[in-house]
FIKE-540808 format. One line per 4 residues: their letters; for each residue x, y, z of C-alpha. Coordinates in nm, 4 decimals, always signed. Each point is the difference from the previous one (the first is absolute). Layout:
A = X,Y,Z | ...;
This chain:
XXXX = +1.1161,+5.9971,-9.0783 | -0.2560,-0.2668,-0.0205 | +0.2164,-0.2377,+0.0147 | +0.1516,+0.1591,+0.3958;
XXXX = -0.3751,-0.0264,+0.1082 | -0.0582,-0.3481,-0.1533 | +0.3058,-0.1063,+0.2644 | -0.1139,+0.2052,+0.3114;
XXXX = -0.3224,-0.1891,-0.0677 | +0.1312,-0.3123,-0.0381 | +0.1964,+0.0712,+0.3425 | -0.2957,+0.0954,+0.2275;
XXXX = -0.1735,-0.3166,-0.1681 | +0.2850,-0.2270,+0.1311 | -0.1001,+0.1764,+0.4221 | +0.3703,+0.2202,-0.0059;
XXXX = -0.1151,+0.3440,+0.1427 | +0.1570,+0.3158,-0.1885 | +0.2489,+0.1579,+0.1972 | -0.2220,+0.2601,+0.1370;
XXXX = -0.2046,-0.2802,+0.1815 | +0.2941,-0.1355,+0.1729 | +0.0305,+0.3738,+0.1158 | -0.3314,+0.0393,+0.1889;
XXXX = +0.0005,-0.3905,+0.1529 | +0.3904,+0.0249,+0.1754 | -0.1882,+0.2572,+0.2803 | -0.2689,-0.3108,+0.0128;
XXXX = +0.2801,-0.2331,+0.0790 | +0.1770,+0.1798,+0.2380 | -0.3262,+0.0491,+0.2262 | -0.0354,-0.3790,-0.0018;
XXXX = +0.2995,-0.0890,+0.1059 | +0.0441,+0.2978,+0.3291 | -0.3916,-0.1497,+0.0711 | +0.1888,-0.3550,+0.0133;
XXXX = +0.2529,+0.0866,+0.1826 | -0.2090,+0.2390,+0.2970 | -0.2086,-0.2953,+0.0273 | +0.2553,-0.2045,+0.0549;
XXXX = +0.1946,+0.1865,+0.2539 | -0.3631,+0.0437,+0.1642 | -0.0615,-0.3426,+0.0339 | +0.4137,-0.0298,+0.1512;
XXXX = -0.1295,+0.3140,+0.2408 | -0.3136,-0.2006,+0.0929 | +0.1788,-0.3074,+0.0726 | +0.2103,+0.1659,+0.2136;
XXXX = -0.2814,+0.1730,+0.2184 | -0.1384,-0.3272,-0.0074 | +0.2954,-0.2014,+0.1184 | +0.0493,+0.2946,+0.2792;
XXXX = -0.3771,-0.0578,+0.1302 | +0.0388,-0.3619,-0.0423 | +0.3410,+0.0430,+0.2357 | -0.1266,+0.2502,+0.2383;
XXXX = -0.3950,-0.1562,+0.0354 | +0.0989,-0.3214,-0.0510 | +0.3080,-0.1798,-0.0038 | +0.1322,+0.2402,+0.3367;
XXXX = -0.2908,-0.1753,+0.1845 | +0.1399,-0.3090,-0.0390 | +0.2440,-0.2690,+0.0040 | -0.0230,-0.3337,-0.1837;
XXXX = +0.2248,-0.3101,+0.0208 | -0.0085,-0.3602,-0.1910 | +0.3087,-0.1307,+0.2232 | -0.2730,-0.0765,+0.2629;
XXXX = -0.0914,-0.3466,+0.1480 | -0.2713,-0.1773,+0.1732 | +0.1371,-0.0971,+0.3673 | -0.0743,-0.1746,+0.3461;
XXXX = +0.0825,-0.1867,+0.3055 | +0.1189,-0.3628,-0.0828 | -0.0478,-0.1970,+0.2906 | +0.3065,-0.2998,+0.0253;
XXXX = -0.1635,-0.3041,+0.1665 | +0.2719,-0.2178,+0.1840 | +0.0294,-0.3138,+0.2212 | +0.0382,+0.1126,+0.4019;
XXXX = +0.1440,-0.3678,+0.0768 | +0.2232,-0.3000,-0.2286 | -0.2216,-0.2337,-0.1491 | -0.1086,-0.1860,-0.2849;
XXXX = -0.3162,+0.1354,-0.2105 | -0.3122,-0.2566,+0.0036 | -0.2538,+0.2105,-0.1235 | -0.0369,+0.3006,-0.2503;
XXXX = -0.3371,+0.1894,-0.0122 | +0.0303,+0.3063,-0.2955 | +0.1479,+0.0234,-0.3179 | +0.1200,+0.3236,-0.1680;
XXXX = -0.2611,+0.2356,-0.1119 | -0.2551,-0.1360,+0.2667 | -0.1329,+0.2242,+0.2684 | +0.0391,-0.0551,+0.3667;
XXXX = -0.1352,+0.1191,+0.2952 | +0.1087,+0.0982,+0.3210 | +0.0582,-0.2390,+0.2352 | +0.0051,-0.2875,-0.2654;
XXXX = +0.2273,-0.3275,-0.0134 | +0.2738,+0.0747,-0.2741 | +0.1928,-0.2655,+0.0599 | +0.0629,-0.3399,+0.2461;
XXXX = +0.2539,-0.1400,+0.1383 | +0.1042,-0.3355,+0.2046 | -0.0545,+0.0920,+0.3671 | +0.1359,-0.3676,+0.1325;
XXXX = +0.3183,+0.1426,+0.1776 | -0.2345,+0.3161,+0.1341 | -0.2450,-0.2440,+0.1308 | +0.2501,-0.1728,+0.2266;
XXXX = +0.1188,+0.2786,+0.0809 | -0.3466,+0.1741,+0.0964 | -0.1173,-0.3271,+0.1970 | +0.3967,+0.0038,+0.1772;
XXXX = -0.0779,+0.3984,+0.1179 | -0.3602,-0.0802,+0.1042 | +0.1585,-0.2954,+0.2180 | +0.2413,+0.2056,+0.1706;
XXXX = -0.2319,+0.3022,+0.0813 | -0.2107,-0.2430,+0.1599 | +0.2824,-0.1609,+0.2178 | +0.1391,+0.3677,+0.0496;
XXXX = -0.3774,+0.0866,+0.1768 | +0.0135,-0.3188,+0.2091 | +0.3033,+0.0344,+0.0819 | -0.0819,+0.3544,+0.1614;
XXXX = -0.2507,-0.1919,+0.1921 | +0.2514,-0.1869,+0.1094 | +0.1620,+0.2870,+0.1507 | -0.3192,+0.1363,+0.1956;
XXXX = -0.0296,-0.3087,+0.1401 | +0.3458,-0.0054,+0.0892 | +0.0269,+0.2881,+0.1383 | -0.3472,-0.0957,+0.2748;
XXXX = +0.2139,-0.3014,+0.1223 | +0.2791,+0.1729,+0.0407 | -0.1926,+0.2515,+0.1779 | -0.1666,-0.2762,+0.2058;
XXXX = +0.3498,-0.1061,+0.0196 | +0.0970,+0.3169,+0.2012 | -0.2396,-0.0269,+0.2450 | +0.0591,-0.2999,+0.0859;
XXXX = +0.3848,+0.0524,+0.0583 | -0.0919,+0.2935,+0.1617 | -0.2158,-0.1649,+0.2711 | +0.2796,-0.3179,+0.0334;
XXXX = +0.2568,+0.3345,+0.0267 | -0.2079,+0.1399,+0.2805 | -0.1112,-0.3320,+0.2087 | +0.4217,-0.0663,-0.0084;
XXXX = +0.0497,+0.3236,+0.0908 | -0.1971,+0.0369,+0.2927 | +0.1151,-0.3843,+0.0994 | +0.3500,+0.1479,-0.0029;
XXXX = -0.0842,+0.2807,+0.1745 | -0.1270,-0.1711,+0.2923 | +0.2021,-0.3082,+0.0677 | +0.3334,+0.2888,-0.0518;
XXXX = -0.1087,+0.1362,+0.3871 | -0.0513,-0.3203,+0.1370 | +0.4042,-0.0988,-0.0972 | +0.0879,+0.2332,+0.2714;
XXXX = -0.2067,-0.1056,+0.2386 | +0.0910,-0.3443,-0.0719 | -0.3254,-0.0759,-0.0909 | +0.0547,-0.1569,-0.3144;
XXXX = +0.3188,-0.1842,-0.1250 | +0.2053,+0.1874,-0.2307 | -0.0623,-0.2871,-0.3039 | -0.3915,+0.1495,-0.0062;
XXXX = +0.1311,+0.3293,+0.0139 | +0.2041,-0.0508,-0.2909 | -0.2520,-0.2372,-0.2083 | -0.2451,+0.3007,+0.0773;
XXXX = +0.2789,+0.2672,-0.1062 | +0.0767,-0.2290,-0.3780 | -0.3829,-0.0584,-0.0438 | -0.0778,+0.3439,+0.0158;
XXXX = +0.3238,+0.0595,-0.2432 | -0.1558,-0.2510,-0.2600 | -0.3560,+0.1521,+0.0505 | +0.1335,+0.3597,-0.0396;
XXXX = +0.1905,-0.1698,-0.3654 | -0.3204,-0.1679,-0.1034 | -0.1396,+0.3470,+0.0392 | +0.2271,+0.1786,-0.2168;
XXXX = +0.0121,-0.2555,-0.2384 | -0.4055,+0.0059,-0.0661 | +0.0153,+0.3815,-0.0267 | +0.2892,-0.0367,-0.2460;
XXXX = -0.2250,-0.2218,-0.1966 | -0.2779,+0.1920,+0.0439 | +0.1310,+0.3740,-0.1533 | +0.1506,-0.2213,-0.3098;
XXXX = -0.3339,-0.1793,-0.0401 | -0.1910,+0.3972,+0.0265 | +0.2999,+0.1383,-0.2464 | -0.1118,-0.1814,-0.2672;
XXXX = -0.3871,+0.1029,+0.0471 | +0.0124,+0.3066,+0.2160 | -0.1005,+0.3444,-0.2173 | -0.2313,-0.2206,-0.2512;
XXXX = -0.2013,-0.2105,-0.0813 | -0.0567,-0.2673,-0.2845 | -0.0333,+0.2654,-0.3123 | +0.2803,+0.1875,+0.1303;
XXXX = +0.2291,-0.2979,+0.0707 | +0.3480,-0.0039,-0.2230 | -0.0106,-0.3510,-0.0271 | -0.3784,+0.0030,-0.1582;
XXXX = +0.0646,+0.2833,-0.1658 | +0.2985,-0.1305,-0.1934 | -0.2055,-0.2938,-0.0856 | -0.3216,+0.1924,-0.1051;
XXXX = +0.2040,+0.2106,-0.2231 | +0.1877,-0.3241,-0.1791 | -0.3223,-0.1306,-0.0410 | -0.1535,+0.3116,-0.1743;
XXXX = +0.2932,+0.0043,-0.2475 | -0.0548,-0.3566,-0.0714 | -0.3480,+0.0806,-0.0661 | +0.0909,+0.2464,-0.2151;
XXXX = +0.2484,-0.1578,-0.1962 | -0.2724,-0.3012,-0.0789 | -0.2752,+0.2627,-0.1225 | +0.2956,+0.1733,-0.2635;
XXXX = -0.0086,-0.3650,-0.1771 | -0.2825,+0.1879,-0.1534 | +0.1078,+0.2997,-0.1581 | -0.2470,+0.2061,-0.0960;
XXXX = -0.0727,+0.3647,-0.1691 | +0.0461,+0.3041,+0.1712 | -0.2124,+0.2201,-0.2109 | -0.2637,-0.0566,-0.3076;
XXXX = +0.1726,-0.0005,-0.3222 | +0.0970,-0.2035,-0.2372 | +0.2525,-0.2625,-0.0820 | +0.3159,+0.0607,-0.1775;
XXXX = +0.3524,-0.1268,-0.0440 | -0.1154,-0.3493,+0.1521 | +0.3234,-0.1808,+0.1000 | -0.0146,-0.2260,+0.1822;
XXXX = -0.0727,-0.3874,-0.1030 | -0.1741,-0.3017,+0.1552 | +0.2550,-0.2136,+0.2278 | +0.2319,+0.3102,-0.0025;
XXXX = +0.2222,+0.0195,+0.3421 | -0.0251,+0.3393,+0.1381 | +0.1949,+0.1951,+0.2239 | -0.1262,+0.3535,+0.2233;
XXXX = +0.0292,+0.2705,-0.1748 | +0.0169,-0.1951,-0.3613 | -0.2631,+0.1824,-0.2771 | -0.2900,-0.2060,-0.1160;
XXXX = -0.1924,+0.1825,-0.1974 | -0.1427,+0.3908,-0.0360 | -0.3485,+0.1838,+0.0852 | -0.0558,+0.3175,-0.1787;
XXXX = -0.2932,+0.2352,+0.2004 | -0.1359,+0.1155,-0.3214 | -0.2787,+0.2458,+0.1972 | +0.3019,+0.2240,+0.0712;
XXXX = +0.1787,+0.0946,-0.3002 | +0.1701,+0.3152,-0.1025 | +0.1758,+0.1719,-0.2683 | +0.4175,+0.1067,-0.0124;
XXXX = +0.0173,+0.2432,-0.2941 | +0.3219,+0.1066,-0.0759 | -0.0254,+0.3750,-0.0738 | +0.3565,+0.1400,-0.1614;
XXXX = +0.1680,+0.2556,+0.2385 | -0.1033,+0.3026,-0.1743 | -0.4035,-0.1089,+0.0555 | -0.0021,-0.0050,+0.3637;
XXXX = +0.0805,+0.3776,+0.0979 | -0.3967,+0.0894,+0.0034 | -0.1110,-0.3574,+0.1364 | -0.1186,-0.0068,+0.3775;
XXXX = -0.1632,-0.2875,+0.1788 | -0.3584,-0.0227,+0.0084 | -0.0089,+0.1273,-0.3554 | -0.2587,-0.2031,-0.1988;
XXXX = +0.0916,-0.2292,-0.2750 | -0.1691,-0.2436,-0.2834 | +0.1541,-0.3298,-0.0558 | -0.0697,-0.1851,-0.3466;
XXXX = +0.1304,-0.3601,-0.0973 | +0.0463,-0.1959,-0.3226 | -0.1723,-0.2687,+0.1695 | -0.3549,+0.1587,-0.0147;
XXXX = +0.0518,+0.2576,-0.2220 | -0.0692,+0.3564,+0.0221 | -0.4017,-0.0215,+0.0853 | +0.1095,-0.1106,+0.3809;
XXXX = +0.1724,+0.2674,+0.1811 | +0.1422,-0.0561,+0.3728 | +0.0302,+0.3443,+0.2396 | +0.2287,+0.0549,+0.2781;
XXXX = +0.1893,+0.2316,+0.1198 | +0.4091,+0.0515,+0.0509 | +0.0863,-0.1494,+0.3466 | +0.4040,+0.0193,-0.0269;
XXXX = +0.3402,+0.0390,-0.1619 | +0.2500,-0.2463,-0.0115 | +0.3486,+0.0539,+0.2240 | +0.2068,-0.0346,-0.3051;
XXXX = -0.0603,-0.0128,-0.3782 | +0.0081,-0.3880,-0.1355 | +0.3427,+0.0297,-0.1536 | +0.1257,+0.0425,+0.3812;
XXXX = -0.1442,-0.2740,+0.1558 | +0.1166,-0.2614,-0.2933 | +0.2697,-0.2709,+0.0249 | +0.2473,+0.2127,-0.1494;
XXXX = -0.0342,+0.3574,-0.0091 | +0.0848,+0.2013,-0.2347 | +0.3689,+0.1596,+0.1209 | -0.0469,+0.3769,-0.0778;
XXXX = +0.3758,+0.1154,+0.0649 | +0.1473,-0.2098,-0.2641 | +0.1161,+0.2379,-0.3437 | -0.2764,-0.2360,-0.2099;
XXXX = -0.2317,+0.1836,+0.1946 | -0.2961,+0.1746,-0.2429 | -0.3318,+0.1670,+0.1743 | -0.3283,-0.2063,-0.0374;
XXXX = -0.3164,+0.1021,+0.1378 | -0.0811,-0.2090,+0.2715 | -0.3566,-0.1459,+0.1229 | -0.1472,-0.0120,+0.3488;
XXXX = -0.2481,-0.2769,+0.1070 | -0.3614,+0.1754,+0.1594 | -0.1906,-0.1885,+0.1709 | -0.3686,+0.0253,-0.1366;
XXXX = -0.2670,-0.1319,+0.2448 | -0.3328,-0.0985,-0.1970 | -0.3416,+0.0930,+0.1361 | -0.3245,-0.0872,-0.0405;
XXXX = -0.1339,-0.3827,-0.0918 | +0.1142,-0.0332,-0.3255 | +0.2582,-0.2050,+0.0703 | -0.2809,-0.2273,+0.1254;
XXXX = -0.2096,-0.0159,-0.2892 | +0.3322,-0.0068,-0.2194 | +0.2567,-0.1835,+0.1896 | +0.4144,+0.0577,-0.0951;
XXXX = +0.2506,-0.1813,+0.0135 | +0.3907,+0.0984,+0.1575 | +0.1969,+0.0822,-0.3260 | -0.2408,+0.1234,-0.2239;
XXXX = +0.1081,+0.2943,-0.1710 | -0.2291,+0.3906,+0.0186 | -0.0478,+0.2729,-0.1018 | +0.0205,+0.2810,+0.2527;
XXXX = -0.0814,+0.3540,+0.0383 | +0.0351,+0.2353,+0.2832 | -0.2479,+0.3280,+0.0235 | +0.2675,+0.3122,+0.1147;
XXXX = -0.2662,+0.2093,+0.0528 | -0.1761,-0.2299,+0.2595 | +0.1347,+0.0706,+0.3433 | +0.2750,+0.2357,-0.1209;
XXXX = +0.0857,+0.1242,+0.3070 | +0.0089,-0.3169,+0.1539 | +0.3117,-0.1459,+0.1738 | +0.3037,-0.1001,-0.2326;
XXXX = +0.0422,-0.3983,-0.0439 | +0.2968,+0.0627,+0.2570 | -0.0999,+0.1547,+0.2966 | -0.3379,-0.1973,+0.1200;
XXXX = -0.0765,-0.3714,-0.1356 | -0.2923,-0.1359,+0.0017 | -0.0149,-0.2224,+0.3417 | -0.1428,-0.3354,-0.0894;
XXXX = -0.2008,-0.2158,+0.2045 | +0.1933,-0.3191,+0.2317 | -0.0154,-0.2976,-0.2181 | -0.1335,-0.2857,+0.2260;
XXXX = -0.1310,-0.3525,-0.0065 | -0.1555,-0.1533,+0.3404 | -0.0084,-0.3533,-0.1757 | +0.2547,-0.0884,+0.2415;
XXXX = -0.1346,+0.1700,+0.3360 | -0.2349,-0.3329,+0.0570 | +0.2737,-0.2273,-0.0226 | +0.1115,+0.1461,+0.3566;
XXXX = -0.2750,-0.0179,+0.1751 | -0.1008,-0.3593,-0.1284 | +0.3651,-0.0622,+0.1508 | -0.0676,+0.1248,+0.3239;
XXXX = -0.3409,-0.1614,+0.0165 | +0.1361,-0.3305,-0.0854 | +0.3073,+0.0298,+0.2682 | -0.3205,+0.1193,+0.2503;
XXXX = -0.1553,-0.3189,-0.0700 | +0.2920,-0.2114,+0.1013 | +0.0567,+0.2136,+0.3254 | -0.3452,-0.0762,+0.1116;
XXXX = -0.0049,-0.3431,-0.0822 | +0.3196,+0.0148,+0.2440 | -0.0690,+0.2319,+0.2444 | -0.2409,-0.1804,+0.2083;
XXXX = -0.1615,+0.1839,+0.3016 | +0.2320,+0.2878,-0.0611 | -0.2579,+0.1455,-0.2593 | -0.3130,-0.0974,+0.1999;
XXXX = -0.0446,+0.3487,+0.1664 | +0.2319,+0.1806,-0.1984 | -0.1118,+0.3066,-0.2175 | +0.0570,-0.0403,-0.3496;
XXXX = -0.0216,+0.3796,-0.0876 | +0.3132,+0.0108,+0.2345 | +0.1898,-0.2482,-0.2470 | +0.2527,+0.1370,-0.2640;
């Protein structure tokens, strides 16, 4: 007997519970583990709810693309005229302004040419000066035949009687009859050259003339085509894609180099198909780049959607009706204007990849991307309007230099 309880001693020294114990702690264990297990199917249940609120506040609201890139207008400069390049002005990178000299080229054949135009604009404007004075002599012309036609006339007309009466010989009759025959030609003649002399001057006058008016506008072009030996920048930007090298020849119409307007920029995010049902235009959106980092954010707003997805405008489409065919989910560029002057404080550049997200919940009853795009404004440069009118002012010159008293009391508001 002693020696039982000197064992079931020695086994609750060595920490093994009597049977009895192991009784009373499996109800213990079995609490534990159902507590485990509700907590963890609570924390499943809460991360569901959570995901749902997360959807529906959240994630519903919005769309977000990384396919979305940084782009704008890239202006191609060209030569207007063949040449050979004498002068270059930029580099790439370097900002230009309106207006500015890019690049220069030889203008020796356009020179000849300009002084060869400004030559015959001048003889074209004496030569209708020619023709007013022409057309006075001829008309002086006239009246003189006219009063030779009449004094022969009435000669003939009076010695004719006297035949009959024998009071003249019948050689003065007829030497009366074939002077008033040449007079009466003479007549006809000067009147002939008379209307030709008015048909080239009748209905105008020295603006309105063909023959100065061909020459004025050879002249202009000639100007013209001596001022685009200096090509210069249609906009402010900056350089890019710089071409063109010193002592190049150039033809019209041949690239030289490439101004990007970097004050107008805007975003193409490329939203999958199954993003766009809830996007409208005018719908707000935040624009972030890897370039500054998340602490710079650009807002605009959703001005369009592209005609096609990207796939369908690419070299070679992708050919649906073939058996290989498998369904991807395709992407549609929108057009995401930027607002505001960040872009002016921090400038982009065309490529740059973004981050962009659209707000569905802005403007959600706005028009789809389909229906109304945004209208933008007429791109225009007037760098080009002057070069006109210094054309016409410089052809003016020449025709007054020319014109002599023909300008004196004319009225210049009355000129074209």
């Amino acid at each position: 007997m002693s020696h039982d309880n000197d064992d079931r001693i020695d086994h609750e020294a060595h920490g093994h519970p009597s049977d009895g114990e192991d009784t009373a702690e499996a109800p213990v264990s079995r609490k534990k583990r159902n507590l485990i297990l509700l907590v963890i199917a609570l924390v499943f249940v809460l991360a569901g709810i959570g995901w749902y609120l997360l959807e529906t506040l959240v994630l519903s609201t919005r769309v977000i693309t990384d396919d979305a890139y940084v782009q704008g207008d890239q202006v191609n400069i060209s030569s207007q005229i063949n040449a050979t390049v004498t002068a270059i002005s930029v580099e790439d990178t370097e900002p230009v302004k309106r207006g500015q000299v890019l690049v220069t080229l030889d203008d020796s054949d356009t020179r000849n040419a300009l002084d060869q135009a400004g030559a015959q604009l001048a003889q074209a404007v004496r030569q209708y000066r020619q023709q007013l004075a022409q057309a006075v002599q001829f008309d002086a012309a006239v009246v003189t035949a006219r009063a030779q036609f009449e004094r022969a006339r009435d000669e003939y007309q009076r010695r004719k009687p006297l035949l009959a009466q024998r009071a003249a010989s019948k050689e003065e009759v007829d030497s009366a009859r074939r002077q008033y025959d040449a007079a009466r030609a003479q007549l006809e003649q000067a009147q002939a050259q008379a209307r030709a002399a008015h048909a080239l001057i009748d209905g105008t006058d020295l603006w309105h003339d063909p023959g100065v008016m061909q020459a004025r506008a050879a002249y202009r072009d000639a100007w013209i085509a001596q001022q685009r030996t200096h090509v210069i920048a249609p906009v402010d930007g900056r350089v890019a894609s710089r071409q063109v090298q010193l002592g190049q020849s150039v033809q019209a119409g041949q690239p030289l180099l490439t101004v990007v307007p970097l004050h107008h920029l805007w975003v193409e995010a490329n939203f999958k198909e199954t993003q766009l049902g809830r996007v409208r235009i005018g719908q707000a959106a935040t624009v972030t780049t890897d370039f500054y980092g998340d602490d710079v954010v650009y807002h605009g707003h959703v001005a369009g959607l592209s005609a096609g997805t990207g796939s369908a405008f690419s070299l070679l489409p992708a050919q649906n009706a073939t058996g290989n065919w498998i369904k991807v989910v395709q992407r549609v560029p929108v057009r995401v204007v930027l607002e505001g002057d960040t872009l002016d404080t921090h400038p982009l550049r065309v490529g740059l990849s973004t981050y962009t997200r659209i707000d569905l919940n802005d403007n959600a009853d706005g028009p789809r991307l389909g229906d109304a795009p945004e209208v933008r404004a007429p791109q225009r440069t007037t760098v080009f309007d002057a070069r006109q009118r210094q054309a016409d002012d410089a052809a003016m010159a020449i025709i007054r230099d020319n014109a002599g008293d023909l300008l004196k009391d004319a009225d210049d508001s009355a000129t074209p």
